[in-house]
C-alpha positions as CSV (number, residue, x, y, z in Angstrom):
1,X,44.9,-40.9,-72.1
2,X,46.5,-39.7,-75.6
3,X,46.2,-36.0,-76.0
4,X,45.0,-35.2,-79.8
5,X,48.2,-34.9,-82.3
6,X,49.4,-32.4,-85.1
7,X,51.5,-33.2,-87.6
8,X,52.5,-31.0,-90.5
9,X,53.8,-33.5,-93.1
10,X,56.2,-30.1,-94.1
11,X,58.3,-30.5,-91.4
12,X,58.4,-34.7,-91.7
13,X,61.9,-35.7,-92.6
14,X,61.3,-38.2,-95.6
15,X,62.9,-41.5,-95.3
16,X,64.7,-41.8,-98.6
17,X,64.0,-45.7,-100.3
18,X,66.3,-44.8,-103.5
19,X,66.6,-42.1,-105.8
20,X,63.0,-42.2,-106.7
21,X,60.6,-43.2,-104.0
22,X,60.7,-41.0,-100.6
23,X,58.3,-42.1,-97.7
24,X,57.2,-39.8,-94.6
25,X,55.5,-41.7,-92.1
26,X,52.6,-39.0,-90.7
27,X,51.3,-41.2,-88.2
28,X,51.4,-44.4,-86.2
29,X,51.3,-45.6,-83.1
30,X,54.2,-44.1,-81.9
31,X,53.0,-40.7,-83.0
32,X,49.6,-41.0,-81.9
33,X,50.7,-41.8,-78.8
34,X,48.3,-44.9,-78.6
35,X,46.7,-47.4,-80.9
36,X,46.4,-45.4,-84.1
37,X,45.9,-45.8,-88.5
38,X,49.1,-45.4,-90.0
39,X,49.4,-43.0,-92.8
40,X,52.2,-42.3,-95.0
41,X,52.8,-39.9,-97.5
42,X,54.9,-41.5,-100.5
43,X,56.4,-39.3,-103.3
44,X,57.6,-40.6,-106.5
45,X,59.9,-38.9,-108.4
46,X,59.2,-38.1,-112.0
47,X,60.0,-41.1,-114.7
48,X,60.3,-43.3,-111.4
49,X,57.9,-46.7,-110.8
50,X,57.7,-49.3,-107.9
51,X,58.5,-52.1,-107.6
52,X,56.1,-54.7,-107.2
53,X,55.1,-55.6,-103.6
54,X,51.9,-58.0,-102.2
55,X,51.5,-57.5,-98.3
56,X,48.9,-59.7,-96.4
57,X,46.7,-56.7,-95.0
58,X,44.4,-54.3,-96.7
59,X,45.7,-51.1,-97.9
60,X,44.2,-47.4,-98.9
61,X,45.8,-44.9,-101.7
62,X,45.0,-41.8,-101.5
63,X,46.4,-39.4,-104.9
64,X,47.7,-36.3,-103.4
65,X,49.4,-34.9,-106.7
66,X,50.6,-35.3,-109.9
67,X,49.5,-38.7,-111.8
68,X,50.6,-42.5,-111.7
69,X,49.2,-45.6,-113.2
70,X,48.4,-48.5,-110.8
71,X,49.1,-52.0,-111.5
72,X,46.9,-54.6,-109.4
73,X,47.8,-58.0,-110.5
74,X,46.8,-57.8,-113.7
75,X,45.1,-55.1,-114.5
76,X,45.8,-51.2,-114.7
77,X,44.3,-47.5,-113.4
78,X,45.2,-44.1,-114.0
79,X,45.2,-41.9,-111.1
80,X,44.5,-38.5,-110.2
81,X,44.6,-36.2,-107.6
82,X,41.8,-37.2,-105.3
83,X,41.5,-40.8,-106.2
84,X,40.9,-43.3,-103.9
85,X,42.1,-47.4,-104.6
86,X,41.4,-49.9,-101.9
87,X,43.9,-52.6,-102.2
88,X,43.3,-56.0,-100.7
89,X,45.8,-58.2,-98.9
90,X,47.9,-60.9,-101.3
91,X,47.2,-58.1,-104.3
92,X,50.1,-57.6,-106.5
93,X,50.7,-53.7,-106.5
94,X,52.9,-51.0,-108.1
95,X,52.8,-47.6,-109.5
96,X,54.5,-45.8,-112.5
97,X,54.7,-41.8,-112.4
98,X,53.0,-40.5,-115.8
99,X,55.3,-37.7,-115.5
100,X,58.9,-37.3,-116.7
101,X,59.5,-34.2,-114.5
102,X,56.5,-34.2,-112.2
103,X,56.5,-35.9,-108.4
104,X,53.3,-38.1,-108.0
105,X,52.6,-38.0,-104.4
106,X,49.7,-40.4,-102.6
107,X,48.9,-40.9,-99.2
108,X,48.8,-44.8,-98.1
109,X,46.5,-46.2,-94.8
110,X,46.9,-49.1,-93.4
111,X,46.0,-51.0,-90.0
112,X,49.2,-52.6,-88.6
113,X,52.8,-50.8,-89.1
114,X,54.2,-54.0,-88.9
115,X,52.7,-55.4,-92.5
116,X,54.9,-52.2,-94.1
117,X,58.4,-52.7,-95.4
118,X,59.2,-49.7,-95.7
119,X,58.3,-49.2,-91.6
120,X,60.8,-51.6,-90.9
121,X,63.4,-50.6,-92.9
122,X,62.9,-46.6,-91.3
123,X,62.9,-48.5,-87.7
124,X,66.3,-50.0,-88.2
125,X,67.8,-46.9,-90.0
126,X,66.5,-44.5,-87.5
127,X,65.5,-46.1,-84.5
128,X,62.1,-44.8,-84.4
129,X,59.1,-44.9,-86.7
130,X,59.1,-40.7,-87.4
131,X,61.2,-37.8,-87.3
132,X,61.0,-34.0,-88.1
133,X,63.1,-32.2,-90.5
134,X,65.2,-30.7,-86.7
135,X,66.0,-33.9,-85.9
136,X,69.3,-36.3,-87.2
């Protein structure tokens, strides 16, 4: 049986995606230590936007700090720390920092690692889903 888990997302190593999107996985199933929501922490530099993605399961954003407009599809939101965005699965998604000089972080949920890019991409750089700041 999994014990219960800890994770202090100060000492997560963030997996760099380019100069202005950083990603630190908090917890999956690997972490948990059994089936488990997966929960990244995302920070986007200031000035920096995403590019668009669409993935086939729901997602959750979470605004941590600073703020961002959100493009679904067609439309867009402003938000703020403490905001909360369900995204569907086939939605057309991105975010642009408001800030010049200001990180927008958010925290993203989601079911299934594997509908994530950016999991995969950390699983083949790495070799494993998470790492702490000790660790290569």
């Amino acid at each position: 049986m999994a014990k219960g888990k800890i994770i202090i997302p100060a000492r997560v190593k963030p997996f760099v995606c380019d100069d202005m999107y950083s990603s630190k996985l908090l917890m999956d199933n690997f972490v948990a230590g059994t089936k488990a929501i997966n929960i990244n922490e995302g920070t986007l530099k200031g000035g920096g936007k995403t590019g668009g993605g669409v993935h086939k399961d729901n997602e959750i954003y979470y605004a941590v700090k600073g703020e961002a407009v959100l493009h679904l599809d067609d439309e867009e939101y402003d938000l703020k720390p403490g905001t909360v965005v369900f995204i569907p699965g086939g939605v057309n998604h991105s975010l642009d920092n408001k800030s010049e000089t200001e990180d927008f972080v958010l925290l993203t949920l989601w079911e299934d690692a594997n509908s994530n890019g950016v999991h995969h991409t950390r699983l083949k750089a790495w070799g494993t889903s998470f790492k702490t700041i000790d660790e290569d």
